[in-house]
KERO-727945 format. One record per residue: residue number from 1; x, y, z of N, C-alpha, C, O in turn. Coordinates in pm, 1 decimal, decimal comma. Layout:
% KERO-727945
<nugu marmi="NUM" n_px="X" n_py="Y" n_pz="Z" ca_px="X" ca_py="Y" ca_pz="Z" c_px="X" c_py="Y" c_pz="Z" o_px="X" o_py="Y" o_pz="Z"/>
...
//
This chain:
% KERO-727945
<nugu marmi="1" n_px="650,5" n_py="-1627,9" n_pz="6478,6" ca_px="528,6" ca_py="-1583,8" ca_pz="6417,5" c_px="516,5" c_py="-1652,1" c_pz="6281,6" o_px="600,8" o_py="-1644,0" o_pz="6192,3"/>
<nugu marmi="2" n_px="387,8" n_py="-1729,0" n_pz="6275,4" ca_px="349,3" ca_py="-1766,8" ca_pz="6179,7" c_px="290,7" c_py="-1699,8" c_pz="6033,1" o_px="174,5" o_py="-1659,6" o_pz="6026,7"/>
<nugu marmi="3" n_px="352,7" n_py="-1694,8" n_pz="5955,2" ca_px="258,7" ca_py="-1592,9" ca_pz="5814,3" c_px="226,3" c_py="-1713,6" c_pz="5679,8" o_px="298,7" o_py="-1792,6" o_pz="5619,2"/>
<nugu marmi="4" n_px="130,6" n_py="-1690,8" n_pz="5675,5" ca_px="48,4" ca_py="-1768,6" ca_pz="5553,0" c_px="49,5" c_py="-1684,1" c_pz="5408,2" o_px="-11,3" o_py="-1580,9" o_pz="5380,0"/>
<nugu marmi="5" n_px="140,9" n_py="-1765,3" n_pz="5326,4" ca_px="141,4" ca_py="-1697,4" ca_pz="5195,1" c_px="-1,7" c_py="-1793,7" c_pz="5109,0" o_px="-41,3" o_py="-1903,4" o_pz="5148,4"/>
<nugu marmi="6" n_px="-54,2" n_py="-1723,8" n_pz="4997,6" ca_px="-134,8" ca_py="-1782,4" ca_pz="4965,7" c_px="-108,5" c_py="-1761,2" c_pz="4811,3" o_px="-75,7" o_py="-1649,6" o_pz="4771,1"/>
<nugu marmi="7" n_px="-127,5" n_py="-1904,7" n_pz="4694,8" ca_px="-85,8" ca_py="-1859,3" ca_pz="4564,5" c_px="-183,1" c_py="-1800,9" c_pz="4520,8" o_px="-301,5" o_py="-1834,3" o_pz="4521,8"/>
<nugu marmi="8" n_px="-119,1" n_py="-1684,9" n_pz="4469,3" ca_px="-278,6" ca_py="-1576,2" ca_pz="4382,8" c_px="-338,6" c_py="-1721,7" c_pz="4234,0" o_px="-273,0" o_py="-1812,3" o_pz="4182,7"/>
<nugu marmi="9" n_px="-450,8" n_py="-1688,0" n_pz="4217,7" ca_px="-496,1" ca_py="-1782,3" ca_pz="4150,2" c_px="-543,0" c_py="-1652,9" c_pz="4061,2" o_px="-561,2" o_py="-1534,5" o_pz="4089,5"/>
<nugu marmi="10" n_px="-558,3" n_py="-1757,4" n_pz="3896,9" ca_px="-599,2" ca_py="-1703,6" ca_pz="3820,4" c_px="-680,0" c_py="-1699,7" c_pz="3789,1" o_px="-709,3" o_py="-1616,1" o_pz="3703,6"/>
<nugu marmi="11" n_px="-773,0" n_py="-1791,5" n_pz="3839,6" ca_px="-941,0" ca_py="-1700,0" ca_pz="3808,7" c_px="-1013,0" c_py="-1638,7" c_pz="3839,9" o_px="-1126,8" o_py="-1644,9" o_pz="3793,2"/>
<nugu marmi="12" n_px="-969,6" n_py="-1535,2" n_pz="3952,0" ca_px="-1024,4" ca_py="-1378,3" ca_pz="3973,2" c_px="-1027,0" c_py="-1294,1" c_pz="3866,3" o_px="-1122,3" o_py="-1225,7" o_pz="3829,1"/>
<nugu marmi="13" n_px="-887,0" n_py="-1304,2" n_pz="3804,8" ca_px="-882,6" ca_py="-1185,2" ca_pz="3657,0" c_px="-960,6" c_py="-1264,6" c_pz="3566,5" o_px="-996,0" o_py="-1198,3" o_pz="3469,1"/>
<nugu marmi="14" n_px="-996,1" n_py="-1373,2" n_pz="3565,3" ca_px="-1106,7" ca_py="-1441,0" ca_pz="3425,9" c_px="-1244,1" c_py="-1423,6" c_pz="3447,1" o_px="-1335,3" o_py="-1446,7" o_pz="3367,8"/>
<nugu marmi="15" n_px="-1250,8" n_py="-1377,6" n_pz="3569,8" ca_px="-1389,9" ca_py="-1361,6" ca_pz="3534,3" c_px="-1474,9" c_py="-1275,4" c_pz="3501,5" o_px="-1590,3" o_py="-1309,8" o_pz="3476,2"/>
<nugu marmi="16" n_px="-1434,3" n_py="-1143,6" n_pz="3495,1" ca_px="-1511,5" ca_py="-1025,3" ca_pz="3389,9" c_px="-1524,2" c_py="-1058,7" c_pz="3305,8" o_px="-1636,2" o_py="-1085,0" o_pz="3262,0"/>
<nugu marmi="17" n_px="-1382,7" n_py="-1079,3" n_pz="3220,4" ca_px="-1360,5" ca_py="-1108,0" ca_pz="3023,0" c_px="-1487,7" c_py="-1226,7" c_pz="3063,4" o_px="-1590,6" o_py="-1159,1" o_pz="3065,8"/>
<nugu marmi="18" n_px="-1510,3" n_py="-1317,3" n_pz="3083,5" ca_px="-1526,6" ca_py="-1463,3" ca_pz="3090,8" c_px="-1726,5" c_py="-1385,7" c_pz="3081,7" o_px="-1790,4" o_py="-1412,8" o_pz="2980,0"/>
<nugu marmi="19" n_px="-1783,6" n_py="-1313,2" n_pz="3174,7" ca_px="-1898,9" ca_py="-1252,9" ca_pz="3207,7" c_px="-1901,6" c_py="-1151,8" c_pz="3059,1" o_px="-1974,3" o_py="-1173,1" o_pz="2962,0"/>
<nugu marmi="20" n_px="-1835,2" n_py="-1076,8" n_pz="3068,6" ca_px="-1831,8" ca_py="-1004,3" ca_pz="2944,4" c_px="-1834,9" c_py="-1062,6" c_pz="2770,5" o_px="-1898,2" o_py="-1013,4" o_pz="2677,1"/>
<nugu marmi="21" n_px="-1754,3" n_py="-1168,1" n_pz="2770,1" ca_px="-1793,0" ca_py="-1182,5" ca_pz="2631,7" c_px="-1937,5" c_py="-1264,3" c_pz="2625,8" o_px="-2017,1" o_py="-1244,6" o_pz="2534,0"/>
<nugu marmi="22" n_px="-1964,3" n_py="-1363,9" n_pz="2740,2" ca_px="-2123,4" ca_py="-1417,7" ca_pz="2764,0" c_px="-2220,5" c_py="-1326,0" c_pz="2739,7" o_px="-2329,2" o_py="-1381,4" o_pz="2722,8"/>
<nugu marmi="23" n_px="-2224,9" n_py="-1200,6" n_pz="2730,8" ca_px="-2327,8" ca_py="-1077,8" ca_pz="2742,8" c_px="-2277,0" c_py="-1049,1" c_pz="2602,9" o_px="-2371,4" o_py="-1010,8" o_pz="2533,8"/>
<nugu marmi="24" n_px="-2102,5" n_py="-1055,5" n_pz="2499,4" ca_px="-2107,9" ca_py="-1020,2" ca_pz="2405,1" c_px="-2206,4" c_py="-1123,6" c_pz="2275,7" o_px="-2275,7" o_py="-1095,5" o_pz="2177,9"/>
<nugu marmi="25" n_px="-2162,6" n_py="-1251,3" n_pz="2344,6" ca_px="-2210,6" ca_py="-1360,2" ca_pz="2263,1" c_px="-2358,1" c_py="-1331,5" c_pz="2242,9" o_px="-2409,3" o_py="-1290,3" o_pz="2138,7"/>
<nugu marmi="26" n_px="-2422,6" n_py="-1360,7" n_pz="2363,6" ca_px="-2557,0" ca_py="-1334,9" ca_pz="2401,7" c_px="-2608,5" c_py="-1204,2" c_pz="2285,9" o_px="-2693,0" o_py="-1210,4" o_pz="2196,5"/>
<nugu marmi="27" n_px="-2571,0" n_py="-1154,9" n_pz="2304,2" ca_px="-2676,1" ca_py="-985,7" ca_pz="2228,7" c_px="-2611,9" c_py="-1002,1" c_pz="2102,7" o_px="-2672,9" o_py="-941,7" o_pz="2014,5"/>
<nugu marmi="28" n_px="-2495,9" n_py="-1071,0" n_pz="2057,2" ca_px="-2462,2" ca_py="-1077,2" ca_pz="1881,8" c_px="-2509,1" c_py="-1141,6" c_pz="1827,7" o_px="-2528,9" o_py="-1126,6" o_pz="1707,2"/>
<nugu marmi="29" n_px="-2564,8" n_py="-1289,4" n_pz="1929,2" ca_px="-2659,5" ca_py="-1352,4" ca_pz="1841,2" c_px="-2803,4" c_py="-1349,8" c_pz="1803,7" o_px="-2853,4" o_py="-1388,9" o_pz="1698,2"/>
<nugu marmi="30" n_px="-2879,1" n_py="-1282,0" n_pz="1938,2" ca_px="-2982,4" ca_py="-1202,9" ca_pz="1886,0" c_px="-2966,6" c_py="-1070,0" c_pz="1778,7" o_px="-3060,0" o_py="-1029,0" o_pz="1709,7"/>
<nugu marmi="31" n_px="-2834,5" n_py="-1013,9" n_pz="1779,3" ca_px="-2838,8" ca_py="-887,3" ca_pz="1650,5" c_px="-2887,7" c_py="-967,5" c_pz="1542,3" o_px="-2996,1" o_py="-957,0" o_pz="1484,7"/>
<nugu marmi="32" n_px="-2781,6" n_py="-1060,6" n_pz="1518,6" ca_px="-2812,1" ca_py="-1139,9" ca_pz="1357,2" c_px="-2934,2" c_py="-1205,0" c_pz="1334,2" o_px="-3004,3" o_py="-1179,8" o_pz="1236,1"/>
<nugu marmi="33" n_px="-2971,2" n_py="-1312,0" n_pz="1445,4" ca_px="-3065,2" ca_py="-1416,1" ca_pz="1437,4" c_px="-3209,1" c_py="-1394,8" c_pz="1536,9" o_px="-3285,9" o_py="-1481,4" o_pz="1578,8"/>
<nugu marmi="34" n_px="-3211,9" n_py="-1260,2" n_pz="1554,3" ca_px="-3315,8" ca_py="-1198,6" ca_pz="1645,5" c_px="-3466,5" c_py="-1197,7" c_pz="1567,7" o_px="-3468,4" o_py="-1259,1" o_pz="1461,1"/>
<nugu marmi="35" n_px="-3573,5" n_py="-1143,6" n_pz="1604,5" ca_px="-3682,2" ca_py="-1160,0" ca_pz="1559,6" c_px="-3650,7" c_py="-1013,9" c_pz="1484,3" o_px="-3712,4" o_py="-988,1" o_pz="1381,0"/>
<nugu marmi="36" n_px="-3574,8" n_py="-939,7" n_pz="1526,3" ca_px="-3537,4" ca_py="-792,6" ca_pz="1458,3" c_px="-3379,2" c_py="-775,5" c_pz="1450,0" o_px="-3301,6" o_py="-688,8" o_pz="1490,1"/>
<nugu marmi="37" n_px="-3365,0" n_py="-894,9" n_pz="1381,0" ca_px="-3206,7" ca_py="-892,5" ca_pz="1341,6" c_px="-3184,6" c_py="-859,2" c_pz="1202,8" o_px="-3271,8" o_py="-814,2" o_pz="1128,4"/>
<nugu marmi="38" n_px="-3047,4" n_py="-886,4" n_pz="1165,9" ca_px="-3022,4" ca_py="-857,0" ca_pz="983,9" c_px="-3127,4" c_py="-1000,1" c_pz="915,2" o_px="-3226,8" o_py="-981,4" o_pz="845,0"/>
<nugu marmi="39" n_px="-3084,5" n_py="-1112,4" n_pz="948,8" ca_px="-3183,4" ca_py="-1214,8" ca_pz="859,0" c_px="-3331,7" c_py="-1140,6" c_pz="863,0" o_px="-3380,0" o_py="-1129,3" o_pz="750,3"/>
<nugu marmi="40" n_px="-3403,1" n_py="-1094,6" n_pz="956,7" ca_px="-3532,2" ca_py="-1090,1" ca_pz="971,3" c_px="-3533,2" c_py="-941,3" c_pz="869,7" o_px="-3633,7" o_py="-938,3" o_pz="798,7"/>
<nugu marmi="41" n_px="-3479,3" n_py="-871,4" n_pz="859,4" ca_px="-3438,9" ca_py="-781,8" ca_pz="760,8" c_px="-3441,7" c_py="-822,5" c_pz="620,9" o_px="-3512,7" o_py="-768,2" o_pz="536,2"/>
<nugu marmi="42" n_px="-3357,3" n_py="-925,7" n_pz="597,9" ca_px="-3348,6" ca_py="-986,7" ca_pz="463,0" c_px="-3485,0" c_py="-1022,4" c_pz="421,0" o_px="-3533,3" o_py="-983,6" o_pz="314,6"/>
<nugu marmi="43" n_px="-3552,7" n_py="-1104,3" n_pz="514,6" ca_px="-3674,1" ca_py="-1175,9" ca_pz="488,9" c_px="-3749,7" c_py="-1079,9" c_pz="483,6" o_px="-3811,9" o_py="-1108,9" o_pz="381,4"/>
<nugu marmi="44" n_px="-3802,1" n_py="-961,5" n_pz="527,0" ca_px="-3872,9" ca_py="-843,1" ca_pz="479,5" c_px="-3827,2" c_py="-770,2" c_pz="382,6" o_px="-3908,2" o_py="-691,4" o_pz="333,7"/>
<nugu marmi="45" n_px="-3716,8" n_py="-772,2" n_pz="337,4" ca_px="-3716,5" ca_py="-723,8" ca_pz="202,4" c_px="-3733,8" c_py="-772,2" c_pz="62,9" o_px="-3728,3" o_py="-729,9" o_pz="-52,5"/>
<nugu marmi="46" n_px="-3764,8" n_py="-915,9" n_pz="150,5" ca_px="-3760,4" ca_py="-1010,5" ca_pz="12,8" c_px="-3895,0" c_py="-1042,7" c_pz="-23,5" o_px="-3928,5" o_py="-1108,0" o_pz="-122,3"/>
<nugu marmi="47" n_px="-3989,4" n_py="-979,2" n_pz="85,9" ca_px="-4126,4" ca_py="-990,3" ca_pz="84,8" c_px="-4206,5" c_py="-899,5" c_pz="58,6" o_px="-4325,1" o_py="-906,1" o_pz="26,3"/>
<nugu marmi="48" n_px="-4105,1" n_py="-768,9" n_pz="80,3" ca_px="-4175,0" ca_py="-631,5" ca_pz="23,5" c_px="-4158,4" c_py="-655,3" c_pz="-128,8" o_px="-4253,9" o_py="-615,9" o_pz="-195,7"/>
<nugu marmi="49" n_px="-4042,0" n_py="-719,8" n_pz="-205,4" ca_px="-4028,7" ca_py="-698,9" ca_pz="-320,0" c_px="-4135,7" c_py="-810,3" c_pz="-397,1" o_px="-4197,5" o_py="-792,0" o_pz="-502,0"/>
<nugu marmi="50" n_px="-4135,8" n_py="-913,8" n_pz="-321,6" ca_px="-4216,0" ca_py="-1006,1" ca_pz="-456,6" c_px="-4403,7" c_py="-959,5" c_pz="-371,2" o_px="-4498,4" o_py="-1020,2" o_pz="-421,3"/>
<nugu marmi="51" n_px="-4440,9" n_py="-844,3" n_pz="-237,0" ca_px="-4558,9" ca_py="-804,6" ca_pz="-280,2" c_px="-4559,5" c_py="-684,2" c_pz="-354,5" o_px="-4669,5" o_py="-643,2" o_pz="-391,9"/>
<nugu marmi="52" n_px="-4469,0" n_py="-626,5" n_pz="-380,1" ca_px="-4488,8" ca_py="-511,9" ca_pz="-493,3" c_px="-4426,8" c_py="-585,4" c_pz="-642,0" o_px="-4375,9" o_py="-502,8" o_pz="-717,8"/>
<nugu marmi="53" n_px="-4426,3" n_py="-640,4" n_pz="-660,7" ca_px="-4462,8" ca_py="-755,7" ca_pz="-778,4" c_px="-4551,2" c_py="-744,4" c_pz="-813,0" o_px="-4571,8" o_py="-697,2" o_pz="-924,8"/>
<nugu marmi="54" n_px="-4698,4" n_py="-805,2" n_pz="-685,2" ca_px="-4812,7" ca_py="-826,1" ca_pz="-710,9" c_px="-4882,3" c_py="-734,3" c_pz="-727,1" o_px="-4967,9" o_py="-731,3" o_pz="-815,5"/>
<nugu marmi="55" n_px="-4853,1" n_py="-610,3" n_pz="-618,9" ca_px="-4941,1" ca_py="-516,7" ca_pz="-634,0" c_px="-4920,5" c_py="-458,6" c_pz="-775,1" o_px="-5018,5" o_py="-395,0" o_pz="-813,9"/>
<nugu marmi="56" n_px="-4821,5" n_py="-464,4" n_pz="-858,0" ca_px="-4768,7" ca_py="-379,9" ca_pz="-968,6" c_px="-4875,0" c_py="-516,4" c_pz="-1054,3" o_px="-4974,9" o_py="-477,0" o_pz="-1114,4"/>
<nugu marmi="57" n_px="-4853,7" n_py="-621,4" n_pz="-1053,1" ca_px="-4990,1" ca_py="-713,9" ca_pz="-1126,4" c_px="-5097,2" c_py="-651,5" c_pz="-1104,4" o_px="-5170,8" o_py="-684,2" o_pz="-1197,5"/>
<nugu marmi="58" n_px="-5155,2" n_py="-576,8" n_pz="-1033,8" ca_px="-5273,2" ca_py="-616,0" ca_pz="-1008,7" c_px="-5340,8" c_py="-484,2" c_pz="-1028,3" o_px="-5461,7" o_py="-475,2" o_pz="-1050,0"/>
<nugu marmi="59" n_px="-5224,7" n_py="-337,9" n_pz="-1016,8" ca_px="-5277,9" ca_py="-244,0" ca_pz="-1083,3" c_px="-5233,0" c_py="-298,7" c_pz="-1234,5" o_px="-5315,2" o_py="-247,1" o_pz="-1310,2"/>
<nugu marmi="60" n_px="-5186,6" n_py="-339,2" n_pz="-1274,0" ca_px="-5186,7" ca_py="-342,5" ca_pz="-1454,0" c_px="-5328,7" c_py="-402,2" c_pz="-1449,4" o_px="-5423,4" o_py="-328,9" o_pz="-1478,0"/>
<nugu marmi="61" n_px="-5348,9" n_py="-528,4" n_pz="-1415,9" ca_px="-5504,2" ca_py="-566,4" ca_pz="-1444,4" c_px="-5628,8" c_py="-484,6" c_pz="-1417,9" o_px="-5722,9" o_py="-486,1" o_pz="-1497,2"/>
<nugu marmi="62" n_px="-5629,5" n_py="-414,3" n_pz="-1308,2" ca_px="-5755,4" ca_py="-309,6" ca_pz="-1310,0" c_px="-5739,7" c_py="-189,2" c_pz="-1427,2" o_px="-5829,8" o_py="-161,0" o_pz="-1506,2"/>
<nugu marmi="63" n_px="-5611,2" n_py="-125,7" n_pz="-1423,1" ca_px="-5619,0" ca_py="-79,8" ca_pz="-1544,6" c_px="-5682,0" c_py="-71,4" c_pz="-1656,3" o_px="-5750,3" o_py="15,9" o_pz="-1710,0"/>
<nugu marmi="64" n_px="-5633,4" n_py="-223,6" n_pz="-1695,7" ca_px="-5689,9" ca_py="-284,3" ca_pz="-1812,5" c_px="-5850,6" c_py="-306,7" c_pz="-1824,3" o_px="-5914,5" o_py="-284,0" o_pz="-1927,0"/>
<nugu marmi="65" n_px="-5918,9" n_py="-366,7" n_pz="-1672,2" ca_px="-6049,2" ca_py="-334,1" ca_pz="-1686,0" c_px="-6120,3" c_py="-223,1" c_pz="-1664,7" o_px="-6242,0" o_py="-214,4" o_pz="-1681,2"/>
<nugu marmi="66" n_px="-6028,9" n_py="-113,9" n_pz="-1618,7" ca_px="-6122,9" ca_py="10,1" ca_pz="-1642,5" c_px="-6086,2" c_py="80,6" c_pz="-1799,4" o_px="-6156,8" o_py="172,0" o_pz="-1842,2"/>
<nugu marmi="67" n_px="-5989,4" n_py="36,8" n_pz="-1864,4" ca_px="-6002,5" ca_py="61,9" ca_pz="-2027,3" c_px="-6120,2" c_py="-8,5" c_pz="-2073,4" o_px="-6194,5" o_py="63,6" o_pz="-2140,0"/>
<nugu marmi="68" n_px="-6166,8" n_py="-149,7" n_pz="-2055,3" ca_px="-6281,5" ca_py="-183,3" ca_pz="-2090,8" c_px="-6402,2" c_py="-106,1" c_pz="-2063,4" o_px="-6480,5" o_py="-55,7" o_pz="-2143,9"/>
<nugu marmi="69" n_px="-6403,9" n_py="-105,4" n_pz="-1931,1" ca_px="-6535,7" ca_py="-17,9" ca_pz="-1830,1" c_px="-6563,4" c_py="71,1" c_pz="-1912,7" o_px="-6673,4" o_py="65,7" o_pz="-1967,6"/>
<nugu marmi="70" n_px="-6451,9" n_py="200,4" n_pz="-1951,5" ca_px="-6475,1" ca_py="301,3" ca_pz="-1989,2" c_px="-6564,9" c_py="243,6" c_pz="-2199,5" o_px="-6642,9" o_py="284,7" o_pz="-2285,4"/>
<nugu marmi="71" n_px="-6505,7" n_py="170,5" n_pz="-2178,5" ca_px="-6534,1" ca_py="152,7" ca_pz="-2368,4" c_px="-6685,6" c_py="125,2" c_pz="-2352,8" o_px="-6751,3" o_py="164,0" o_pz="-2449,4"/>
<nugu marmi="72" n_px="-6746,5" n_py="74,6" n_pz="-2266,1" ca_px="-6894,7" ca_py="-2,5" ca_pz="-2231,6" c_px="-6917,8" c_py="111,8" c_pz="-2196,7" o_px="-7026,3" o_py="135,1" o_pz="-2250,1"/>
<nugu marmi="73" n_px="-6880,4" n_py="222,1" n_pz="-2128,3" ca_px="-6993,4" ca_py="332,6" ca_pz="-2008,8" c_px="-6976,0" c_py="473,7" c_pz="-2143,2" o_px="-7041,5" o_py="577,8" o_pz="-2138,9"/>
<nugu marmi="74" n_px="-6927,3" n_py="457,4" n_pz="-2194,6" ca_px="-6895,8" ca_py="581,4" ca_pz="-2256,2" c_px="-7081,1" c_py="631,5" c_pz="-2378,5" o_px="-7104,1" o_py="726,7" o_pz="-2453,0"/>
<nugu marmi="75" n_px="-7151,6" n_py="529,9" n_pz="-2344,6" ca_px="-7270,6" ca_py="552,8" ca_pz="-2404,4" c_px="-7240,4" c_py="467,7" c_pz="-2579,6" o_px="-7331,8" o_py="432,0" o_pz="-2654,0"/>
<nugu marmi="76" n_px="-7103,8" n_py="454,0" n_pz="-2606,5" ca_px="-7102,3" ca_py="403,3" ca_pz="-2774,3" c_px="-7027,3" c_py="247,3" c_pz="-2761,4" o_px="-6911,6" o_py="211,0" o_pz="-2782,4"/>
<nugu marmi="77" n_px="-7152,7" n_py="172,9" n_pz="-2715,7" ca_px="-7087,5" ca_py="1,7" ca_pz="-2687,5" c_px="-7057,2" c_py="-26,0" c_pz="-2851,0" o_px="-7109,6" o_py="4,0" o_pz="-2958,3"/>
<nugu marmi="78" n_px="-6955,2" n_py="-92,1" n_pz="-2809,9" ca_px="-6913,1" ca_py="-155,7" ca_pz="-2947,6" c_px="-6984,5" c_py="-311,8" c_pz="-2907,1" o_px="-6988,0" o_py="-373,6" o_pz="-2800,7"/>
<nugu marmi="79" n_px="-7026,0" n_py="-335,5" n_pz="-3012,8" ca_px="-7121,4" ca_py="-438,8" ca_pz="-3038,4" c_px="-7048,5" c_py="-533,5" c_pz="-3045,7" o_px="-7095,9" o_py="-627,2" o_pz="-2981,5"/>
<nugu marmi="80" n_px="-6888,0" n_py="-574,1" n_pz="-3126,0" ca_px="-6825,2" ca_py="-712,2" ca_pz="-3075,9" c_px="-6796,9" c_py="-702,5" c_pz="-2983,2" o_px="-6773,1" o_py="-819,2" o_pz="-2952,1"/>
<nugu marmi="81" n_px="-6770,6" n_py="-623,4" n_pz="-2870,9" ca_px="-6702,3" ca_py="-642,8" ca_pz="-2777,9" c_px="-6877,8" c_py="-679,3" c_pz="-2658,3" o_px="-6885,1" o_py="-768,1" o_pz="-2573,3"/>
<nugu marmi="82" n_px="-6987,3" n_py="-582,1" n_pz="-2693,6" ca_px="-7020,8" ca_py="-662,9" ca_pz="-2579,2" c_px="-7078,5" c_py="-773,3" c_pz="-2641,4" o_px="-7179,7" o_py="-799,0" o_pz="-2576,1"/>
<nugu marmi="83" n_px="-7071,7" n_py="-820,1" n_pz="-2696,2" ca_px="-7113,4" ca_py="-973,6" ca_pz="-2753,4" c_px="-7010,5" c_py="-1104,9" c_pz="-2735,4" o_px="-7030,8" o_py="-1226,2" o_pz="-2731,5"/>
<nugu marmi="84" n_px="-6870,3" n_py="-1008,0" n_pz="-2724,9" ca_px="-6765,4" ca_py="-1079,8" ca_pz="-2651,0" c_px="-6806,4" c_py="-1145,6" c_pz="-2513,2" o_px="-6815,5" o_py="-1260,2" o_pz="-2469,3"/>
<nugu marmi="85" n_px="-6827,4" n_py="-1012,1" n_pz="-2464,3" ca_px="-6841,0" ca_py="-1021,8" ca_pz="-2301,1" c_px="-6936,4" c_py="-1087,5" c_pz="-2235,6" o_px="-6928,0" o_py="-1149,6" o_pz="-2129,7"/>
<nugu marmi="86" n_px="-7053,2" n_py="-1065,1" n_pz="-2325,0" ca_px="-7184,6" ca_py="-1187,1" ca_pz="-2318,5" c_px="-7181,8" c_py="-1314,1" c_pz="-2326,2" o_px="-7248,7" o_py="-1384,6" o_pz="-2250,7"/>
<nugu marmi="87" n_px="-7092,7" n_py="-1367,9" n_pz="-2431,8" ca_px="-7076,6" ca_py="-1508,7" ca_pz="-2481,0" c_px="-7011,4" c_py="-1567,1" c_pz="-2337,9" o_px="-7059,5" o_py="-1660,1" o_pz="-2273,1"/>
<nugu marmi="88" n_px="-6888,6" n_py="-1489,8" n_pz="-2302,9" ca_px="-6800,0" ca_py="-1540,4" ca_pz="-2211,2" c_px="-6866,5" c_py="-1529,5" c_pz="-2082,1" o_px="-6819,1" o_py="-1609,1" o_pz="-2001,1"/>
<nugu marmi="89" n_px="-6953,8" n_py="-1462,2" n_pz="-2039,4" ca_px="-7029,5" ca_py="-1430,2" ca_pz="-1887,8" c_px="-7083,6" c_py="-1585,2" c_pz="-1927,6" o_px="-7039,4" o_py="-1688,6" o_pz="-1877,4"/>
<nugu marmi="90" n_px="-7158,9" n_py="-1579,1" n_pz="-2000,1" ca_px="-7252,6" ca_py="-1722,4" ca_pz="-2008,8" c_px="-7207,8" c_py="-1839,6" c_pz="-2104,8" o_px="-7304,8" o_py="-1909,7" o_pz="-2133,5"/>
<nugu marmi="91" n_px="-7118,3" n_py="-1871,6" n_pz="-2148,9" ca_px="-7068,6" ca_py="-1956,5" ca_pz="-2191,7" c_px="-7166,3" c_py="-2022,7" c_pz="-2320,6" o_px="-7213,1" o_py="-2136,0" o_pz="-2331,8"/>
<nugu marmi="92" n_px="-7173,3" n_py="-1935,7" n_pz="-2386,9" ca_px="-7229,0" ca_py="-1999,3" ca_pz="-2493,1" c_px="-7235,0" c_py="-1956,9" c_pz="-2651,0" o_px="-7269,3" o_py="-1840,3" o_pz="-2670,6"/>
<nugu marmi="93" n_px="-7214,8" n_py="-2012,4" n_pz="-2730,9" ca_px="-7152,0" ca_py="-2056,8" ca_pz="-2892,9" c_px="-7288,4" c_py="-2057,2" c_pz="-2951,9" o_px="-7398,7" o_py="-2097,8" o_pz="-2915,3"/>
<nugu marmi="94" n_px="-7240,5" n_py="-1997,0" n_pz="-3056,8" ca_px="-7328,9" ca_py="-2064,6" ca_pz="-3209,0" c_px="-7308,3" c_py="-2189,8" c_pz="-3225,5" o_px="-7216,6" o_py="-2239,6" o_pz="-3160,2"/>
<nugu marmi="95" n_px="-7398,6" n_py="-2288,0" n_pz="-3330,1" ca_px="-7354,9" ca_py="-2404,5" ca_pz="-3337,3" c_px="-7271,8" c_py="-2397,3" c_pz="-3445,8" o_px="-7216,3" o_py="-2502,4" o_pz="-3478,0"/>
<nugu marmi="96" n_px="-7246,2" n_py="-2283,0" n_pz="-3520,2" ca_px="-7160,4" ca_py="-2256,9" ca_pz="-3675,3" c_px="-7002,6" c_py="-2242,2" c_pz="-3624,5" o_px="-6908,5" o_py="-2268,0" o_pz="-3699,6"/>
<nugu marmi="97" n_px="-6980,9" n_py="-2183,7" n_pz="-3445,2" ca_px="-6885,1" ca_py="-2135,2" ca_pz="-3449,4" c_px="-6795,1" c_py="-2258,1" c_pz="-3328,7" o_px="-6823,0" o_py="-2353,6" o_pz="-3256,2"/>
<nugu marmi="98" n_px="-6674,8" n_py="-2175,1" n_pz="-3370,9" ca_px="-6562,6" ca_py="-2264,6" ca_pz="-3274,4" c_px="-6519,0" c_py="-2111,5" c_pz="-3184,4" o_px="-6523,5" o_py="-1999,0" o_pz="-3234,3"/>
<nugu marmi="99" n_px="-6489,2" n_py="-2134,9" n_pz="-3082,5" ca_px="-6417,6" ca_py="-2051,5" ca_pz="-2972,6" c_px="-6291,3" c_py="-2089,4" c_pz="-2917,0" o_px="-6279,3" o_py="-2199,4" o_pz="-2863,1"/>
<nugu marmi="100" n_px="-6184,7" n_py="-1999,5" n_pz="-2925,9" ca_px="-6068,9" ca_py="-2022,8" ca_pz="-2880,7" c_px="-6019,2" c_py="-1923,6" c_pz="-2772,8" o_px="-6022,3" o_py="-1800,6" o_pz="-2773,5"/>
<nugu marmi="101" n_px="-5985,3" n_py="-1986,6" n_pz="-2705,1" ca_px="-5941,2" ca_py="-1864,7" ca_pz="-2575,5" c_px="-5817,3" c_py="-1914,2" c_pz="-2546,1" o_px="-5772,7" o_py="-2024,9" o_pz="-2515,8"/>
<nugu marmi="102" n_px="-5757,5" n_py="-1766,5" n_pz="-2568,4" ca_px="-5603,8" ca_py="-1753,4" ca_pz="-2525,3" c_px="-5590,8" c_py="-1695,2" c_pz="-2375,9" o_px="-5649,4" o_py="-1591,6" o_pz="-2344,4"/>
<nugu marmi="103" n_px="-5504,3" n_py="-1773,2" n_pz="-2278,2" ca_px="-5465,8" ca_py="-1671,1" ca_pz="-2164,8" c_px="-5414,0" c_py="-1537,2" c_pz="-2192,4" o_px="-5370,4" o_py="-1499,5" o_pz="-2301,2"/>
<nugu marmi="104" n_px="-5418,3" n_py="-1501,9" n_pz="-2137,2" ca_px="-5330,0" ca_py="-1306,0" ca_pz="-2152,4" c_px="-5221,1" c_py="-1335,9" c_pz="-2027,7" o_px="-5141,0" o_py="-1248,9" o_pz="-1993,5"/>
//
């Protein structure tokens, strides 16, 4: 009687680990580099902060023009100021005077 031994081979046991870390690789690199990974995280926080920058600009500037608003609506215009505001709407000088404008 004939019996056939056969050498066990080793890549039956490799191939779970081998399937398994492919599925680990796979989903760790979408964690990090995903459209909803940690980078895409970073990049929204770095965008919430410099638009609340702006928004924090931009209430200081309305602010500031409703301190004006109020100085004009309050019924007691101050006369340099709207003569300020006149010159600068329409761009125009005495011939006696010089105008200098500073940014703010």
């Amino acid at each position: 009687m004939w019996t056939r031994h056969h050498k066990q081979r080793n890549t039956g046991r490799l191939i779970v680990p081998v399937i398994a870390s492919a599925f680990l690789a796979y989903f760790g690199y979408h964690a990090f580099h995903g459209a909803y990974g940690i980078e895409a995280k970073h990049r929204l926080e770095e965008r919430v902060s410099i638009l609340q920058a702006e928004l924090d600009q931009l209430v200081a500037e309305r602010e500031a023009l409703e301190t004006k608003l109020v100085l004009i609506n309050d019924g007691s215009i101050e006369r340099d100021m709207l003569d300020e505001q006149a010159r600068r709407a329409l761009d125009l000088v005495r011939d006696d005077e010089v105008v200098i404008y500073l940014d703010q």
